[in-house]
Biopython code that builds the backbone (N, CA, C, O; Angstrom):
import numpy as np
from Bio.PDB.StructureBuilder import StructureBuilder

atoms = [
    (1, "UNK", "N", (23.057, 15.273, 10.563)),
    (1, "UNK", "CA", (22.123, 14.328, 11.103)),
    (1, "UNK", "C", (21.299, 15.032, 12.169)),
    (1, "UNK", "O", (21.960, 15.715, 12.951)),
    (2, "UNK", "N", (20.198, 15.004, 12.322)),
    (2, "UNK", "CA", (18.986, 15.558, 13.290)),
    (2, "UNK", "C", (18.941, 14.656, 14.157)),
    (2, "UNK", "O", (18.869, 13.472, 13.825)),
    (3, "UNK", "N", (18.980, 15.113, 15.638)),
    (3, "UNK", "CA", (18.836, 14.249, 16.549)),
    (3, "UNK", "C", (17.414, 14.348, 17.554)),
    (3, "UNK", "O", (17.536, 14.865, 18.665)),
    (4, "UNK", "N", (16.395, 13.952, 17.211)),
    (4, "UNK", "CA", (15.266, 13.458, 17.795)),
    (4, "UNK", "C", (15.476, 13.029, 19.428)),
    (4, "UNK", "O", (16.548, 13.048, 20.033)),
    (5, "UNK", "N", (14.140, 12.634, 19.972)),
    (5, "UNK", "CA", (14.344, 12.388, 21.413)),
    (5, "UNK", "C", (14.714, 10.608, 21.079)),
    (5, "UNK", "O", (14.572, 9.979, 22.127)),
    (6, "UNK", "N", (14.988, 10.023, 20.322)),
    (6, "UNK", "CA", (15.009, 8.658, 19.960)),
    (6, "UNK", "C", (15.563, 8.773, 19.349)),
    (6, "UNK", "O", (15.285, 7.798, 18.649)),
    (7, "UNK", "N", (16.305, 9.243, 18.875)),
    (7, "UNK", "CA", (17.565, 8.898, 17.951)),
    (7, "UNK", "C", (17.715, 10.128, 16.815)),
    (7, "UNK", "O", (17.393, 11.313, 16.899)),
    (8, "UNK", "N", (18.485, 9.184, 15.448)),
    (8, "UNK", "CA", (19.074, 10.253, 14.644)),
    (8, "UNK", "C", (17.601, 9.838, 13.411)),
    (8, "UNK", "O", (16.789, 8.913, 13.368)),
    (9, "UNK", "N", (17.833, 11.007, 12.594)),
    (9, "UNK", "CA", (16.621, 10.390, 11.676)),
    (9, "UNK", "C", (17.724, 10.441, 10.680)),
    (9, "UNK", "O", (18.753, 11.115, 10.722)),
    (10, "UNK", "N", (17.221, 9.409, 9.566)),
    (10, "UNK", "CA", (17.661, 8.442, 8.646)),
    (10, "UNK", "C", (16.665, 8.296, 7.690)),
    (10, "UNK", "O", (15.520, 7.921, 7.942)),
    (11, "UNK", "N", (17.251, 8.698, 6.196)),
    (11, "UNK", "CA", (16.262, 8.283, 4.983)),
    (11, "UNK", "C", (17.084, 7.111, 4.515)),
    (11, "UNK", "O", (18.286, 6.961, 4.296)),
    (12, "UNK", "N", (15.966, 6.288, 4.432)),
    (12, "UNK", "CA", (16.541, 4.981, 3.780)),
    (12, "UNK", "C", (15.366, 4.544, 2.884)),
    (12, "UNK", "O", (14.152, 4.479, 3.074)),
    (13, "UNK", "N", (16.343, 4.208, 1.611)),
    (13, "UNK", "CA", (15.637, 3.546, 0.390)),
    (13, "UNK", "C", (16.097, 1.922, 0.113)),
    (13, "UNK", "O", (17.164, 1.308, 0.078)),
    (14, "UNK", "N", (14.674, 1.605, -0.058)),
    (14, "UNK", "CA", (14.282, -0.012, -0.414)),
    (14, "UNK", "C", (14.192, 0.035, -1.750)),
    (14, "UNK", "O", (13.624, 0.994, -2.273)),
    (15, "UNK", "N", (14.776, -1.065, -2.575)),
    (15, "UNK", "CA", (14.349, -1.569, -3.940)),
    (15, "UNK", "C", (14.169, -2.606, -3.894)),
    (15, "UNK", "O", (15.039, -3.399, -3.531)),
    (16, "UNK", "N", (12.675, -3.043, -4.336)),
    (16, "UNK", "CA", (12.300, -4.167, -4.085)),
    (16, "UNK", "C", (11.660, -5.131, -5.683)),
    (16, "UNK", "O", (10.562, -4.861, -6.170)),
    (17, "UNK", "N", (12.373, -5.967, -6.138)),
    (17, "UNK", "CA", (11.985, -6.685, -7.140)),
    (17, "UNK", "C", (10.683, -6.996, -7.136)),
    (17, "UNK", "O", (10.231, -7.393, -6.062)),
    (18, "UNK", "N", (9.977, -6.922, -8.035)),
    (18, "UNK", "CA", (8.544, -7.289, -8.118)),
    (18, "UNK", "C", (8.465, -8.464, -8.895)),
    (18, "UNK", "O", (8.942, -8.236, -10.007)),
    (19, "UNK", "N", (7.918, -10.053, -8.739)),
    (19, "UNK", "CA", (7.829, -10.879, -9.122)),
    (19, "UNK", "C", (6.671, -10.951, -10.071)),
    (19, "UNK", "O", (5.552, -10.685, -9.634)),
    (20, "UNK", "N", (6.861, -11.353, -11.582)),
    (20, "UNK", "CA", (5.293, -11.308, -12.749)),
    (20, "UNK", "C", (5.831, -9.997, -13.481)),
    (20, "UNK", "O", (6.898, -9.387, -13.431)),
    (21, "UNK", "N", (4.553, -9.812, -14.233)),
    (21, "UNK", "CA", (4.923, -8.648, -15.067)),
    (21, "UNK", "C", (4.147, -8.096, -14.647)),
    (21, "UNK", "O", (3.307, -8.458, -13.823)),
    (22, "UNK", "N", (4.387, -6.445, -15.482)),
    (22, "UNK", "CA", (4.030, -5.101, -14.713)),
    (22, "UNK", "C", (2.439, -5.124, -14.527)),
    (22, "UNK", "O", (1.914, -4.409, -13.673)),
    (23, "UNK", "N", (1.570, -6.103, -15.484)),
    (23, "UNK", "CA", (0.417, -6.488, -15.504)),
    (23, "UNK", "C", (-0.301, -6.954, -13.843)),
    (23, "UNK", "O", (-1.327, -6.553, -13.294)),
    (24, "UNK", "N", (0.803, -8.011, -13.367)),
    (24, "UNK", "CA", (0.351, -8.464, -12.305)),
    (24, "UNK", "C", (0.546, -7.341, -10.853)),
    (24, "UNK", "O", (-0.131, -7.130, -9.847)),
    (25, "UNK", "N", (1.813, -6.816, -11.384)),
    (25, "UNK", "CA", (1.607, -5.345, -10.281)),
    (25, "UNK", "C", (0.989, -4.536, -10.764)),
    (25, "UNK", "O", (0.767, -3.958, -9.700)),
    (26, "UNK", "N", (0.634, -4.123, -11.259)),
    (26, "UNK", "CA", (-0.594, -3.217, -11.679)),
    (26, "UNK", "C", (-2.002, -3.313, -10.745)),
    (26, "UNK", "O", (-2.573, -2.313, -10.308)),
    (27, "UNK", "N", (-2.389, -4.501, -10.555)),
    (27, "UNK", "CA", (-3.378, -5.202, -10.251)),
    (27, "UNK", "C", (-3.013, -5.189, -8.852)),
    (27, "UNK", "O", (-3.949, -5.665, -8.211)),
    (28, "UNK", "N", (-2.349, -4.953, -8.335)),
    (28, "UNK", "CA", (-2.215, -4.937, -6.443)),
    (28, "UNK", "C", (-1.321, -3.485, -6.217)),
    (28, "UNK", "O", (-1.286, -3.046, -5.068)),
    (29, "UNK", "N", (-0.753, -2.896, -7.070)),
    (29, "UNK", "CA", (-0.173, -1.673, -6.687)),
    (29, "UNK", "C", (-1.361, -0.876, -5.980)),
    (29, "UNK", "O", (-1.064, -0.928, -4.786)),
    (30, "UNK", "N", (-2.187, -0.383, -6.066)),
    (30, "UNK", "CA", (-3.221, 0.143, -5.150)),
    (30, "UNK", "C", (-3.563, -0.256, -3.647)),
    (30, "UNK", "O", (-3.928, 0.581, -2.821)),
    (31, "UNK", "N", (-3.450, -1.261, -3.440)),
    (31, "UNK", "CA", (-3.329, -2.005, -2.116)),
    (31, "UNK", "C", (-2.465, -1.628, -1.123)),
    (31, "UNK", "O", (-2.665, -1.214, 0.019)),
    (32, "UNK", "N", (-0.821, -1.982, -2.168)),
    (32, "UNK", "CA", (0.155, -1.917, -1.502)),
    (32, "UNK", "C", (0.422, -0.686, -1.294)),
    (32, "UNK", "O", (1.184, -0.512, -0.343)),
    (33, "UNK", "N", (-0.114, 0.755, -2.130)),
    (33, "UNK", "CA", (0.031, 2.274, -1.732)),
    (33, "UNK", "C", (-0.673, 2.636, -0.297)),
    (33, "UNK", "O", (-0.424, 3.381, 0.650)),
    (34, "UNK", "N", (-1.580, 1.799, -0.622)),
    (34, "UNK", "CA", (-2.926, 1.867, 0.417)),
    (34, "UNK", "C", (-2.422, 1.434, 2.066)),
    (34, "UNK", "O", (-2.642, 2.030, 3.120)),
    (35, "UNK", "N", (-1.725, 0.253, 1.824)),
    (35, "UNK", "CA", (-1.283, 0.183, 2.837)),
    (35, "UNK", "C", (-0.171, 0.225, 3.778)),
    (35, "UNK", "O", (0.093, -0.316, 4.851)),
    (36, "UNK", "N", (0.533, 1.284, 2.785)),
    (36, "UNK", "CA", (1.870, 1.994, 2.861)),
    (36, "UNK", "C", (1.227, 3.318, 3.515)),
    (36, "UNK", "O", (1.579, 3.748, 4.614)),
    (37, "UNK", "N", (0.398, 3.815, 2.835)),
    (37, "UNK", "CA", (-0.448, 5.078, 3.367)),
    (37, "UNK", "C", (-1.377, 5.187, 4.834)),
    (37, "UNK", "O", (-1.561, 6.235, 5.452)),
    (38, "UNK", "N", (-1.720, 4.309, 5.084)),
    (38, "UNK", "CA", (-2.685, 4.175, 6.493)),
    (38, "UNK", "C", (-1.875, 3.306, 7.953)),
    (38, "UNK", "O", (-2.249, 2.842, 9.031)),
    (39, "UNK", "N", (-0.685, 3.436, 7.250)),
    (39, "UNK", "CA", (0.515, 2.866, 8.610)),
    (39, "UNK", "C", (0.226, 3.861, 9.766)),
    (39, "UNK", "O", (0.162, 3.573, 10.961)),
    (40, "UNK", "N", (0.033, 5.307, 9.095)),
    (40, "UNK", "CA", (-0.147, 6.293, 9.989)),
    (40, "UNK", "C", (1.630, 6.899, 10.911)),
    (40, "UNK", "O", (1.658, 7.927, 11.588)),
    (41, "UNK", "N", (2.752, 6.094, 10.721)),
    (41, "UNK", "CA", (3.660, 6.622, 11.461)),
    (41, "UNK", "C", (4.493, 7.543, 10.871)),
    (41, "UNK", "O", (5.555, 7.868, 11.402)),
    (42, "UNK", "N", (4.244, 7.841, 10.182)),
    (42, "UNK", "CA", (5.089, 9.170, 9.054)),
    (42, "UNK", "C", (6.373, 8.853, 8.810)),
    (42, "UNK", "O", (7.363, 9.579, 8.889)),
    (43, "UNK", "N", (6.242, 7.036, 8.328)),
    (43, "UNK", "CA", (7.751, 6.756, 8.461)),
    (43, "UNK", "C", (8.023, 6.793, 6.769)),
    (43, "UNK", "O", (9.090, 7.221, 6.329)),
    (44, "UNK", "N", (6.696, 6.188, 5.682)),
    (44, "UNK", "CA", (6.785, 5.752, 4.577)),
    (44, "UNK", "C", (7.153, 7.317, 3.898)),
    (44, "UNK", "O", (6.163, 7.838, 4.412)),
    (45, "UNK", "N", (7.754, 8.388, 3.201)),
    (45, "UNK", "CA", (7.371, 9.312, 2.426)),
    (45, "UNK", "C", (7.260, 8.927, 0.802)),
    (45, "UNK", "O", (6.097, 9.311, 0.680)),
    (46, "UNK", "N", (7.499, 8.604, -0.105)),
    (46, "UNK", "CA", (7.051, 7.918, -1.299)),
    (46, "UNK", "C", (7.279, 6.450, -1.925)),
    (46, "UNK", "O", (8.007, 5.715, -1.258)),
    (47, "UNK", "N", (6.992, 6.168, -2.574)),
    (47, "UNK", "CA", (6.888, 4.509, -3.333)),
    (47, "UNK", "C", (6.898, 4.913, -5.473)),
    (47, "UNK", "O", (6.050, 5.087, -6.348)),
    (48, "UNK", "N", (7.948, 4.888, -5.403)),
    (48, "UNK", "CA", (7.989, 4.813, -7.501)),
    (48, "UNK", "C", (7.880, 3.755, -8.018)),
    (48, "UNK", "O", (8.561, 3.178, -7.171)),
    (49, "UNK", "N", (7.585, 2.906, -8.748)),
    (49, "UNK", "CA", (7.634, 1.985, -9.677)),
    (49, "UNK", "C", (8.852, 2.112, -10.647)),
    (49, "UNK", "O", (9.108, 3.228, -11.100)),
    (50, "UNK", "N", (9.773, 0.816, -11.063)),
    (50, "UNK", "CA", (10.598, 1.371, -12.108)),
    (50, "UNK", "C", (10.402, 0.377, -13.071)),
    (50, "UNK", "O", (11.057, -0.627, -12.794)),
    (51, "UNK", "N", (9.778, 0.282, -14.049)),
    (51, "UNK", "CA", (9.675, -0.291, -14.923)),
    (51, "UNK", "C", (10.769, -0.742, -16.165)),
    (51, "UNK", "O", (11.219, 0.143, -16.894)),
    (52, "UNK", "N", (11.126, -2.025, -16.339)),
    (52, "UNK", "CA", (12.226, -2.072, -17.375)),
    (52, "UNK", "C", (11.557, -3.350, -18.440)),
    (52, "UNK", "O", (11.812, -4.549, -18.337)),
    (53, "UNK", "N", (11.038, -2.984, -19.022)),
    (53, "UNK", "CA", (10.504, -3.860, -19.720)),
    (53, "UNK", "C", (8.848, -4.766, -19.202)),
    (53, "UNK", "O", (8.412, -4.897, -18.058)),
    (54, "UNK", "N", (8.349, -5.170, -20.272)),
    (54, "UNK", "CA", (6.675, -5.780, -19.754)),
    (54, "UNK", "C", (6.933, -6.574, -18.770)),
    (54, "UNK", "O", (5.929, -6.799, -18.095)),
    (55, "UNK", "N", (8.082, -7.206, -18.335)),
    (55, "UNK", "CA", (8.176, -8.563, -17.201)),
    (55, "UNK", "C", (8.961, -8.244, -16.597)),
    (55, "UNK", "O", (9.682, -9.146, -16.168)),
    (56, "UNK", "N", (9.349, -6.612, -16.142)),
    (56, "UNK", "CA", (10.293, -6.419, -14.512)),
    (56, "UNK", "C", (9.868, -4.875, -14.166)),
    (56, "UNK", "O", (9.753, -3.869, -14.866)),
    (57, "UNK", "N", (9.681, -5.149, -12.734)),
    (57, "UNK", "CA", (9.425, -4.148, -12.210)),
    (57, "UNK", "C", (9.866, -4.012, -10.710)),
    (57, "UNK", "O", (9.323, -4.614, -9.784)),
    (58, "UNK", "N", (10.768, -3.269, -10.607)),
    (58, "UNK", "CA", (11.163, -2.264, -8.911)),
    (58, "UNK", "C", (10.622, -1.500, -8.467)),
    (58, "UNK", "O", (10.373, -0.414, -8.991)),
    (59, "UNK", "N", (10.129, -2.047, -6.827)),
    (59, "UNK", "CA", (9.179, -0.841, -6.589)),
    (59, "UNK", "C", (10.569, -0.481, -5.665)),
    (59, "UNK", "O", (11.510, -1.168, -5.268)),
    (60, "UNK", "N", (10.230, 0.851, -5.541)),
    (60, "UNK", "CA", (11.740, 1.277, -4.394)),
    (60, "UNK", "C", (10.755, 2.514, -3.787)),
    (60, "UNK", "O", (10.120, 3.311, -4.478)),
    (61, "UNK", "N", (10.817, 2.440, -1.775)),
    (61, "UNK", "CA", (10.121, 2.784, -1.014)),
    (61, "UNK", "C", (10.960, 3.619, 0.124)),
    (61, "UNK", "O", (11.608, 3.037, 0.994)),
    (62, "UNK", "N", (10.883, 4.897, 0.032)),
    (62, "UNK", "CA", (11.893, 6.285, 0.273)),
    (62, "UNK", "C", (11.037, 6.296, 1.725)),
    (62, "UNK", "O", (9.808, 6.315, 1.665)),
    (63, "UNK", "N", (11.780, 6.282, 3.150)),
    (63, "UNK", "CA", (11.394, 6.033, 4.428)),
    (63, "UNK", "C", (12.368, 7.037, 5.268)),
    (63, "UNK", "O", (13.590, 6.968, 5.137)),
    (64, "UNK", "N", (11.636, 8.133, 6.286)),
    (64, "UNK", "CA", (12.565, 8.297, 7.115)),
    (64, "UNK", "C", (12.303, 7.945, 8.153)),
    (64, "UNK", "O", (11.116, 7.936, 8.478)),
    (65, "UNK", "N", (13.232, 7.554, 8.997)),
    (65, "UNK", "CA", (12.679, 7.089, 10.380)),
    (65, "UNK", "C", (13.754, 7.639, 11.274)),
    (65, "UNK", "O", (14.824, 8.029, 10.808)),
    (66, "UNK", "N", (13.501, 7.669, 12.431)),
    (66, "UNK", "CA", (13.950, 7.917, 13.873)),
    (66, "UNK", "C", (14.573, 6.717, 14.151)),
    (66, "UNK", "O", (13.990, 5.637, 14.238)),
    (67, "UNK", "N", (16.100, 6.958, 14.330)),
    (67, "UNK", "CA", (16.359, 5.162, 15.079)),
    (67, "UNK", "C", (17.703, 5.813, 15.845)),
    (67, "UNK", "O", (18.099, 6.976, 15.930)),
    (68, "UNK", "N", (18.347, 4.260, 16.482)),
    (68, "UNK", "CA", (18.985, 4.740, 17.721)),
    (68, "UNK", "C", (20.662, 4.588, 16.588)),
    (68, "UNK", "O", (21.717, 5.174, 16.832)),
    (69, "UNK", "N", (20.366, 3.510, 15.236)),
    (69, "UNK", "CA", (21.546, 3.447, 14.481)),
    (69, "UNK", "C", (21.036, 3.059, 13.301)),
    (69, "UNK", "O", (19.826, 2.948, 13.105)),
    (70, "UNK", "N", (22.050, 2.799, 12.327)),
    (70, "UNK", "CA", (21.924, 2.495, 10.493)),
    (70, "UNK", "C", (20.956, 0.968, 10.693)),
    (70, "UNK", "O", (20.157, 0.606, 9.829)),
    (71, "UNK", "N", (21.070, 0.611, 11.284)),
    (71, "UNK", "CA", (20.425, -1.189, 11.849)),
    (71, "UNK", "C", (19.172, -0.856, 12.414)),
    (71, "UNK", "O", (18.419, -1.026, 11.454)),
    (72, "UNK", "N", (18.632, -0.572, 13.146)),
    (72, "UNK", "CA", (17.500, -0.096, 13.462)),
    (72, "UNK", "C", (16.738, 0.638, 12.201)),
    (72, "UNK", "O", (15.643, 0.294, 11.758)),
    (73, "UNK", "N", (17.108, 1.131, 11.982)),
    (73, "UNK", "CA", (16.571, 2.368, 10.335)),
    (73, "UNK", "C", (16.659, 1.514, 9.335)),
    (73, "UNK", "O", (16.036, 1.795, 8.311)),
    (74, "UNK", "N", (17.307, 0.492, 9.375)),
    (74, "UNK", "CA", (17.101, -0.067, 8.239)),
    (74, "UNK", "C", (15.804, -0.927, 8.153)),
    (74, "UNK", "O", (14.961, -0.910, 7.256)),
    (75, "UNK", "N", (15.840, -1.916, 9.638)),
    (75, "UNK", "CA", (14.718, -2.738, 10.033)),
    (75, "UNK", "C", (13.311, -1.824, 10.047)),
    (75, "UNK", "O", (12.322, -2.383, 9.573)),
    (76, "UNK", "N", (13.204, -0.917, 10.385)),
    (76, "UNK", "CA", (12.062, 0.082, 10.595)),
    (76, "UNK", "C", (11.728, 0.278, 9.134)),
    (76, "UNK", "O", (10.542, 0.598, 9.066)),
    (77, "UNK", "N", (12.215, 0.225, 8.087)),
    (77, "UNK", "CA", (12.072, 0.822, 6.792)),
    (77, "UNK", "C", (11.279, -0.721, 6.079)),
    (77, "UNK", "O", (10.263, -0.889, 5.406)),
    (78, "UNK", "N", (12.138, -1.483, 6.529)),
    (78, "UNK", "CA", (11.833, -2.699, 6.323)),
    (78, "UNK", "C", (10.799, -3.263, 6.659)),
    (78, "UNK", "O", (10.136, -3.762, 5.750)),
    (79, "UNK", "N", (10.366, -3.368, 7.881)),
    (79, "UNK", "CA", (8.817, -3.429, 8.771)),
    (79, "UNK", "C", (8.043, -2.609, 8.043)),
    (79, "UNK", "O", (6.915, -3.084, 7.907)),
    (80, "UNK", "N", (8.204, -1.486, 7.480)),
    (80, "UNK", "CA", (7.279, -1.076, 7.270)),
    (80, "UNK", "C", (6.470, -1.471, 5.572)),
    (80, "UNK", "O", (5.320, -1.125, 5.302)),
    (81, "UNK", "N", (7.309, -2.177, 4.696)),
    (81, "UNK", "CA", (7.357, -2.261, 3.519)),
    (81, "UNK", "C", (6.387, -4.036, 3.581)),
    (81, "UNK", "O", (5.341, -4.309, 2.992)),
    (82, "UNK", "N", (7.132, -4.852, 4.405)),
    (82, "UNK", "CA", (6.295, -5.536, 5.079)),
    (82, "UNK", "C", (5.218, -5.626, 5.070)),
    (82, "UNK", "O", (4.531, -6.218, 4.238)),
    (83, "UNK", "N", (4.876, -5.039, 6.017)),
    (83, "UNK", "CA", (3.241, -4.842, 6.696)),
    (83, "UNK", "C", (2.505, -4.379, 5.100)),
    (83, "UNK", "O", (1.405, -4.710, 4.659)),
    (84, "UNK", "N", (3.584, -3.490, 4.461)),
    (84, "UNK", "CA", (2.345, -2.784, 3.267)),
    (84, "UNK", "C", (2.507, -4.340, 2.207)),
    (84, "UNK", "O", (1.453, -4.558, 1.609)),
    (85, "UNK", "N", (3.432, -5.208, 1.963)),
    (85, "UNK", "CA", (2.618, -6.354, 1.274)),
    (85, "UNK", "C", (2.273, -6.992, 1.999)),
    (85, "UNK", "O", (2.142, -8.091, 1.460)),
    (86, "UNK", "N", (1.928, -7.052, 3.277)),
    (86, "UNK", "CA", (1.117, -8.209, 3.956)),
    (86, "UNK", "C", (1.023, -9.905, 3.527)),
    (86, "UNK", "O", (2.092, -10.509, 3.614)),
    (87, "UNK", "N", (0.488, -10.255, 3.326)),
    (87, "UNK", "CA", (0.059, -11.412, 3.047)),
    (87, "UNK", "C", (0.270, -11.620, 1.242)),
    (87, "UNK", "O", (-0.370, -12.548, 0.748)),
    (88, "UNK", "N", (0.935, -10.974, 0.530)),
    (88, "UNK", "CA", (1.921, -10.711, -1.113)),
    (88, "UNK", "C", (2.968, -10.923, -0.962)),
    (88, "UNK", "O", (3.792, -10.432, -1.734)),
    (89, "UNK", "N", (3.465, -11.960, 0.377)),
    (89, "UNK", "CA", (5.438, -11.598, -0.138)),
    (89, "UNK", "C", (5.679, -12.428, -0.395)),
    (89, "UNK", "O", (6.596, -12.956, 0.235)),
    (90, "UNK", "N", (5.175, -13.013, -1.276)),
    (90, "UNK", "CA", (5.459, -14.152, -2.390)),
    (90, "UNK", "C", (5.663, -13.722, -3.936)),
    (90, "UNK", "O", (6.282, -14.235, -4.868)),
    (91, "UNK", "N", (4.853, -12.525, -3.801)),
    (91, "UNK", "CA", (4.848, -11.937, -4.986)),
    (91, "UNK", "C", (6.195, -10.720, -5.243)),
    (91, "UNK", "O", (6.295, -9.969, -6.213)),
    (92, "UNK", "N", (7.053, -10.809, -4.166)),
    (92, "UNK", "CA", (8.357, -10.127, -4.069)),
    (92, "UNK", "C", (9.509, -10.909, -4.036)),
    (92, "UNK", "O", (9.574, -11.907, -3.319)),
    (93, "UNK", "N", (10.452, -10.532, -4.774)),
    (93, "UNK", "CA", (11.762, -11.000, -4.704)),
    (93, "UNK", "C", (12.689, -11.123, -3.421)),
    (93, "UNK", "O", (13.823, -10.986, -3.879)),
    (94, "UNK", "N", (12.743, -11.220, -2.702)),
    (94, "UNK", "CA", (13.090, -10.612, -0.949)),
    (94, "UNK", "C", (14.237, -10.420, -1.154)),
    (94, "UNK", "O", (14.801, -9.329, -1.075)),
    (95, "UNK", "N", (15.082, -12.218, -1.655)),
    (95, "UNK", "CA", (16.760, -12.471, -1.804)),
    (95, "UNK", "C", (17.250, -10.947, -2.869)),
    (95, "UNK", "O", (18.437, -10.626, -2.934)),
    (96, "UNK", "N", (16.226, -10.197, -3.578)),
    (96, "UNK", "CA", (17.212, -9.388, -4.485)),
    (96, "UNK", "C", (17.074, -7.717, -3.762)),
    (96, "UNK", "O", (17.474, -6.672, -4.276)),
    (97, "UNK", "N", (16.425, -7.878, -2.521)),
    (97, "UNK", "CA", (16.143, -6.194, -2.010)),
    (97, "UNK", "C", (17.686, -5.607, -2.118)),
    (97, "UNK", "O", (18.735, -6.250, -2.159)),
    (98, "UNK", "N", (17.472, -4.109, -2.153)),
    (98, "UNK", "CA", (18.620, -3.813, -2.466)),
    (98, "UNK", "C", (18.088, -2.483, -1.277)),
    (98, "UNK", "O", (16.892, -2.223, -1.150)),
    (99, "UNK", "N", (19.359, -1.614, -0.342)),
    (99, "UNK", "CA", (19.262, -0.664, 0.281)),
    (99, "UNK", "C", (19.787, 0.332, 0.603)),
    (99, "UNK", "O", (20.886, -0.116, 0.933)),
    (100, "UNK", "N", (19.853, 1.639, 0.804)),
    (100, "UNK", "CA", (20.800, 2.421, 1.157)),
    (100, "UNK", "C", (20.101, 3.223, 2.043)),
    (100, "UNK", "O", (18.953, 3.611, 1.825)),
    (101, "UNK", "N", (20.951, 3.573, 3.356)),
    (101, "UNK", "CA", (20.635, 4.229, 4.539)),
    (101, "UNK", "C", (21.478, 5.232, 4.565)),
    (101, "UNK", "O", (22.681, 4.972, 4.587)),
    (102, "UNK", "N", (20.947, 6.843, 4.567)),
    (102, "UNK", "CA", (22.015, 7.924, 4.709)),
    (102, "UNK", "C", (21.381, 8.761, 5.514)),
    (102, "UNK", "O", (20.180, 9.008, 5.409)),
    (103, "UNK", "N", (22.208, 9.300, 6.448)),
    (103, "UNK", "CA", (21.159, 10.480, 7.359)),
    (103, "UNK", "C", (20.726, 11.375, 7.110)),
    (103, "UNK", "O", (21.102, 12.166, 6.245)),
    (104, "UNK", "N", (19.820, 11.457, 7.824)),
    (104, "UNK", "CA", (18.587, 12.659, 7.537)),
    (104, "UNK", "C", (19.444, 14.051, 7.110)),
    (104, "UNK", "O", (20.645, 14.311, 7.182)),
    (105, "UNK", "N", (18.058, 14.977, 6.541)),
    (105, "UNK", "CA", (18.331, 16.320, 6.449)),
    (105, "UNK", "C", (17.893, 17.002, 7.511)),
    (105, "UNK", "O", (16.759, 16.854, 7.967)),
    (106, "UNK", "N", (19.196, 18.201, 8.220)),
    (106, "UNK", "CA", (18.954, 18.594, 9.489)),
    (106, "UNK", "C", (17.327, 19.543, 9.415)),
    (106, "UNK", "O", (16.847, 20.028, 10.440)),
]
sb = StructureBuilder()
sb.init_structure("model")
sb.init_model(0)
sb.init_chain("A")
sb.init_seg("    ")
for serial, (resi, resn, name, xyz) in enumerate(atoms, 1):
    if name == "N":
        sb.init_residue(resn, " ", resi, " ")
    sb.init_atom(name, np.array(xyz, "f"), 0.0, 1.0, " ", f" {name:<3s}", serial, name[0])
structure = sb.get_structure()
């Protein structure tokens, strides 16, 4: 674990159910890259799509962050996934997020 002036850094991955078919994310996936990308805090590092058929799709959103514990890093990963659907989190499953927090590479 790397210890920062704020804590330990922590990669933590989000899987996040996408509500509609891959049609309807298709149609806002650009947005939501967009505004995963201009957060500016170098917390987001990638976003995959996992596609399982025309009517399900996981986006899962790979984050490292600086925090003081696994709870903090998780919320920070979380805030940040947030902010990138903004005013779409209707169009997300919330009850099915799924997560794993493991510490950073030194």
């Amino acid at each position: 674990m790397t210890w920062d002036s704020g804590g330990a850094r922590y990669l933590v991955r989000l899987t996040v159910p996408r509500r509609g078919a891959w049609r309807a994310w298709r149609a806002v996936s650009g947005t939501f890259g967009h505004r995963l990308a201009e957060q500016g805090n170098d917390v987001v590092l990638a976003r995959r799509e996992l596609r399982r058929g025309r009517d399900y799709v996981r986006v899962v959103v790979v984050a490292t962050v600086v925090a003081d514990d696994v709870a903090e890093a998780l919320d920070l990963a979380r805030w940040a996934f947030r902010e990138a659907a903004d005013d779409d989190l209707a169009g997300w499953d919330m009850a099915a997020v799924s997560a794993e927090v493991q510490p950073g590479d030194a």
